[in-house]
DRENKOLVEX-199499 format. One line per field, with one value per residue (C-alpha): chain; residue in one letter; x, y, z. Coordinates in steps of 0.1 Angstrom, whole numbers, plus 5000, padded with zeros to 4 digits. Layout:
BEGIN
vonu = [A ...]
marse = [A ...]
east = [X ...]
north = [Y ...]
up = [Z ...]
END
This chain:
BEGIN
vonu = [A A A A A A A A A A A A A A A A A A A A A A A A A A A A A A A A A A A A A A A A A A A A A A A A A A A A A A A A A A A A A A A A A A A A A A A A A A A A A A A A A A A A A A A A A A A A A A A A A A A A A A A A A A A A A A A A A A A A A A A A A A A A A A A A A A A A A A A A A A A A A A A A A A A A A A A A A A A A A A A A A A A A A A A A A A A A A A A A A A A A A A A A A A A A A A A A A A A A A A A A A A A A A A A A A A A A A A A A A A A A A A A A A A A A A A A A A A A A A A A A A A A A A A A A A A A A A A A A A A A A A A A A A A A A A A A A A A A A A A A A A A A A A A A A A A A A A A A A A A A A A A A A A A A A A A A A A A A A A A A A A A A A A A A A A A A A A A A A A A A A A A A A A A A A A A A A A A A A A A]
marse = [X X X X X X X X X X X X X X X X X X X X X X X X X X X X X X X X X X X X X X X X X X X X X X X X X X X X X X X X X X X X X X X X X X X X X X X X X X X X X X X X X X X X X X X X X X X X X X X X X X X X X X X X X X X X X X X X X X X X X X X X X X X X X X X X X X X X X X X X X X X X X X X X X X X X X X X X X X X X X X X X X X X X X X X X X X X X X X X X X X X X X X X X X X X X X X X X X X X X X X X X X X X X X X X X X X X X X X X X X X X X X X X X X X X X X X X X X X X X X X X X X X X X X X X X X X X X X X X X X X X X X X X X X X X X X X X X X X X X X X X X X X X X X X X X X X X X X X X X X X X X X X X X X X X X X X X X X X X X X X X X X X X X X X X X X X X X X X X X X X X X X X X X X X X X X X X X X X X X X X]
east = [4988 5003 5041 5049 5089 5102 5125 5106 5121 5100 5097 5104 5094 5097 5060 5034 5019 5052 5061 5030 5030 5070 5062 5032 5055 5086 5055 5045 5084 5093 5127 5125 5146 5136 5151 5146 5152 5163 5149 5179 5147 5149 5159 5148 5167 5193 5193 5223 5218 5245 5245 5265 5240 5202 5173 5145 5128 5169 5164 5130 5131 5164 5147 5120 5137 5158 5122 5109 5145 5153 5181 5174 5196 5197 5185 5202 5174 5182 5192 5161 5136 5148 5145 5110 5092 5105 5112 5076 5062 5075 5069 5034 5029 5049 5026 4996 4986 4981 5000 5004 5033 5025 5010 5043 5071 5048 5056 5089 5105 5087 5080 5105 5139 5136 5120 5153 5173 5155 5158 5197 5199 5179 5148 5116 5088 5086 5061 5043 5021 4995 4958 4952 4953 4965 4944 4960 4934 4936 4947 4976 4969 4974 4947 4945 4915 4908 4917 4895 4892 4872 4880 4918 4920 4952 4941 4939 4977 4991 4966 4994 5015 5019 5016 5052 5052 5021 5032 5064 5042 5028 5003 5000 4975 4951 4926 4931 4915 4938 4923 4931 4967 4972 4961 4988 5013 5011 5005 5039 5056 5062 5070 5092 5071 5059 5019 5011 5000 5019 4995 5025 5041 5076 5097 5082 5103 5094 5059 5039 5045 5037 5066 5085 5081 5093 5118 5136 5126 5125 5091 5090 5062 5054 5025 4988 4953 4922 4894 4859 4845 4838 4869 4864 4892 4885 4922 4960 4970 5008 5016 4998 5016 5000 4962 4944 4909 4886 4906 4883 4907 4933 4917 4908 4882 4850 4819 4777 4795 4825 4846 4864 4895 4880 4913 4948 4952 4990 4992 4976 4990 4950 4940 4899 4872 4838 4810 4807 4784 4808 4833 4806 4817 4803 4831 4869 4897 4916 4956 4981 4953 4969 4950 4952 4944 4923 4929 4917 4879 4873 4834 4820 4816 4803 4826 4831 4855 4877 4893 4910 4920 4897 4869 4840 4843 4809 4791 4802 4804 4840 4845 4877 4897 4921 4946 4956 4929 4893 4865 4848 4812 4798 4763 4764 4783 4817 4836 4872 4881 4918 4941 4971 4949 4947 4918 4908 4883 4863 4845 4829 4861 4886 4905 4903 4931 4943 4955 4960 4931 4940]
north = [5223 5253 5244 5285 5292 5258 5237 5205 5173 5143 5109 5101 5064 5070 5062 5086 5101 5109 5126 5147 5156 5166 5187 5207 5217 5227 5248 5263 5279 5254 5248 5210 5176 5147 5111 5080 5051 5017 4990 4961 4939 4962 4931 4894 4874 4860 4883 4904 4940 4954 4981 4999 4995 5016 4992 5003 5022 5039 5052 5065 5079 5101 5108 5121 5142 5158 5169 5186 5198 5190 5173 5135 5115 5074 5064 5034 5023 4985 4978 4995 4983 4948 4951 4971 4958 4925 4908 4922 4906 4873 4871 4882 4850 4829 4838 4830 4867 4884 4914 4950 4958 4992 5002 4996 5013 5041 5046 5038 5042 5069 5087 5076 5068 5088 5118 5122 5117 5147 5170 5160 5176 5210 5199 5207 5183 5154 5151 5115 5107 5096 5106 5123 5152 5167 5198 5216 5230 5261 5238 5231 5195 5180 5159 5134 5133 5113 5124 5142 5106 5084 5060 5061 5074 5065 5077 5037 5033 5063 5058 5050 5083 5107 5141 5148 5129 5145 5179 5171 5154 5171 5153 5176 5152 5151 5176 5159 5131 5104 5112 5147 5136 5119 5149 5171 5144 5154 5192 5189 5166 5136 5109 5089 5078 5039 5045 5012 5001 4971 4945 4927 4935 4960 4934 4905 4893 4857 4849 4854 4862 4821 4814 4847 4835 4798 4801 4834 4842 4804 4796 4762 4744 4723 4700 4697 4686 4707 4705 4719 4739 4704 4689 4668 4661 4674 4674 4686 4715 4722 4748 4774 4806 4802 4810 4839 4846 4845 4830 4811 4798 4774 4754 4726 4708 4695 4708 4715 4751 4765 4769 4800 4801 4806 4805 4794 4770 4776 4754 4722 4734 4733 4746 4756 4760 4764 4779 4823 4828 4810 4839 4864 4881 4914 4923 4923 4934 4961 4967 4993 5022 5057 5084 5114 5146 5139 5119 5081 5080 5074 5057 5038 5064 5061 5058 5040 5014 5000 4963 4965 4984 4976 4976 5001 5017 5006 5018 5006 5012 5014 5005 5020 4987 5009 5040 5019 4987 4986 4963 4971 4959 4959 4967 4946 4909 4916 4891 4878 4900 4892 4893 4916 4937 4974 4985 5025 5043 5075 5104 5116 5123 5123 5100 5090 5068 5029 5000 4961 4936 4911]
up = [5012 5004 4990 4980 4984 4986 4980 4970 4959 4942 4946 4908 4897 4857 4859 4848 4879 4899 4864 4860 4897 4890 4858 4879 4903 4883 4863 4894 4899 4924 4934 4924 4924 4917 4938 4920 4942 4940 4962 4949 4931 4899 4882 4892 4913 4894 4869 4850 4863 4888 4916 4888 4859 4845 4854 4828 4853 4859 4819 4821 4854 4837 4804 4822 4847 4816 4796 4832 4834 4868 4887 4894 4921 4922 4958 4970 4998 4992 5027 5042 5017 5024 5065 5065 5038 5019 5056 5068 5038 5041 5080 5077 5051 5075 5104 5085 5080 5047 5043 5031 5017 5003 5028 5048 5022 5022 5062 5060 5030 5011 5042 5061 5044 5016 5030 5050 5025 5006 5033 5036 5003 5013 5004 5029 5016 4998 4964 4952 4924 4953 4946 4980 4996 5024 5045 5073 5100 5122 5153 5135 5128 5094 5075 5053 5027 4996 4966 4941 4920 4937 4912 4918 4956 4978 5010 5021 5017 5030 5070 5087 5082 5113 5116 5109 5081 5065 5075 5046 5019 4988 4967 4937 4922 4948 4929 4896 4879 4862 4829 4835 4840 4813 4793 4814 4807 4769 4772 4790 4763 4785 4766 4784 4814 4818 4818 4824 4862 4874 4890 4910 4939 4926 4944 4938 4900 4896 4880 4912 4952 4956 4938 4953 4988 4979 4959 4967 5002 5015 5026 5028 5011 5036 5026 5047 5047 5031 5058 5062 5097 5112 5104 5072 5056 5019 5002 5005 5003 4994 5019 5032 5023 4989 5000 5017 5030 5009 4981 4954 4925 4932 4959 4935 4957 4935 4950 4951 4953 4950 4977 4994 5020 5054 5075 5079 5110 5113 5144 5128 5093 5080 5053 5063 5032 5029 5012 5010 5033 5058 5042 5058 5093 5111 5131 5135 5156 5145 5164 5163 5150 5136 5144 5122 5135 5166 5197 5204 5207 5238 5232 5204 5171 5138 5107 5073 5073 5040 5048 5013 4991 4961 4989 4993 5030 5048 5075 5110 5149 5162 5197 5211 5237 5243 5228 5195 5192 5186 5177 5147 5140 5105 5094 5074 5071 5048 5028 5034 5064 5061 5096 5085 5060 5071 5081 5075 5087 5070 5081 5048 5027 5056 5072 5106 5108 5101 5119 5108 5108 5138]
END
């Protein structure tokens, strides 16, 4: 997308890639500033910081702002961040779904909250670290496509954004490798950016999202039987917001074979296991679809579909229900098809769209 002339600000985490993608555009004679924002779970839940005090992320998202040598602003987005994402988290969990979260602040907080926020302060687009990128077409439409990187493409989390929101994004990465990035970083003396990738949730501050979701967010453990497909009781389980499909470890059932999370029975709190190829399904229902750039299909079509992020898009026939739902039939069984996953679908290196997994 071309970005000539304005005035761009930058979503800056104090992580590497938001830095890099910051220094290419203050290189490139942008007008830029940089928003660093703060979703209140900086520190853990009980812990010592204060409204009024740097988190770690605070200091490095500063030092590095000050070696690009460009303004940075502290976001407060606690309020928002806590009714979009941290309440859609722990609902999705509480209806037996497994959700995703990042999938979610990208919509609404990135792209939502603070994209206003940077064009309250002049700014016309909004910049991200994501590996994507965005292509504009003659018809005016905007398109999202993966980014150069196969191995670190972000198209998956950023399917739900509209047309609006895509026509304000920059993704200066998109063309770049992460290796080639981290080379950037030190041609453009960066130094004070965390490189390392967190594996945990940003909000989630206790040891995992189990103990998040009982302890902070009040989930209830709320004890149950461990049954197979016929019924056979096989354990206890101590609540079910602690397992998701396709989950191996942690069931602690001895076995011929080890055994894998098939479903959450919230009505008859049930916790169902069995063997993998139980796991196996061909199809699923997919709700609430965002279709980028085109109109709903209105007959079955042919496209790749990823069910996680971490999996490898397949080949499958999507049959449209109606404007925003479809069936979605695999060629091949899949693994741990998880309700409240999102579900995206590919045309070659584009994006078609992405709705949740029902």
């Amino acid at each position: 997308m071309t970005i000539m002339e304005k005035h761009v600000a930058v979503a800056l985490s104090g992580g590497l890639d938001s830095a890099v993608a910051a220094a290419l555009l203050k290189k490139g004679n942008h007008q830029v500033i940089a928003l660093h924002f703060r979703t209140g779970y900086e520190s853990p839940p009980g812990g010592t910081d204060s409204s009024d005090q740097l988190s770690p992320l605070d200091s490095r998202a500063e030092r590095v702002a000050e070696q690009i040598g460009i303004p940075l602003e502290v976001i407060d987005c606690s309020e928002a961040f806590e009714n979009e994402v941290v309440r859609y988290f722990v609902d999705a969990y509480r209806s037996g779904q497994t959700p995703n979260p990042c999938v979610v602040c990208n919509q609404r907080i990135k792209f939502g909250f603070i994209l206003e926020e940077a064009k309250a302060r002049g700014a016309s687009v909004l910049a991200t670290g994501h590996y994507a990128r965005i292509r504009r077409e003659e018809n005016g439409r905007f398109y999202l496509i993966k980014g150069v990187d196969r191995e670190k493409d972000q198209s998956y989390f950023l399917a739900r954004l509209a047309q609006e929101q895509l026509g304000q994004a920059v993704f200066p990465l998109g063309t770049y490798t992460k290796k080639q990035v981290r080379e950037m970083a030190g041609s453009f003396g960066l130094t004070s950016f965390r490189e390392e990738e967190s594996q945990e949730l940003c909000f989630v501050g206790e040891p995992n999202y189990k103990e998040f979701l009982s302890k902070y967010a009040g989930l209830p453990n709320k004890p149950g039987v461990i049954v197979n497909r016929t019924g056979d009781t096989l354990g206890r389980h101590n609540g079910l917001h602690a397992y998701t499909i396709g989950q191996r470890k942690g069931i602690n059932i001895p076995g011929p074979a080890p055994y894998y999370v098939l479903r959450l029975d919230q009505e008859e709190n049930q916790l169902v296991i069995g063997s993998k190829s139980e796991l196996a399904a061909t199809e699923c229902l997919v709700t609430q679809i965002n279709w980028i750039g085109a109109k709903p299909p209105d007959k079955p079509i042919l496209v790749k579909t990823r069910i996680r992020y971490r999996h490898q898009e397949v080949d499958s026939t999507l049959t449209p229900l109606d404007g925003d739902s479809a069936t979605v039939h695999f060629s091949e069984p899949q693994y741990a098809i998880t309700p409240g996953q999102a579900a995206v679908f590919y045309e070659g290196e584009r994006v078609l769209g992405g709705g949740w997994i029902e």
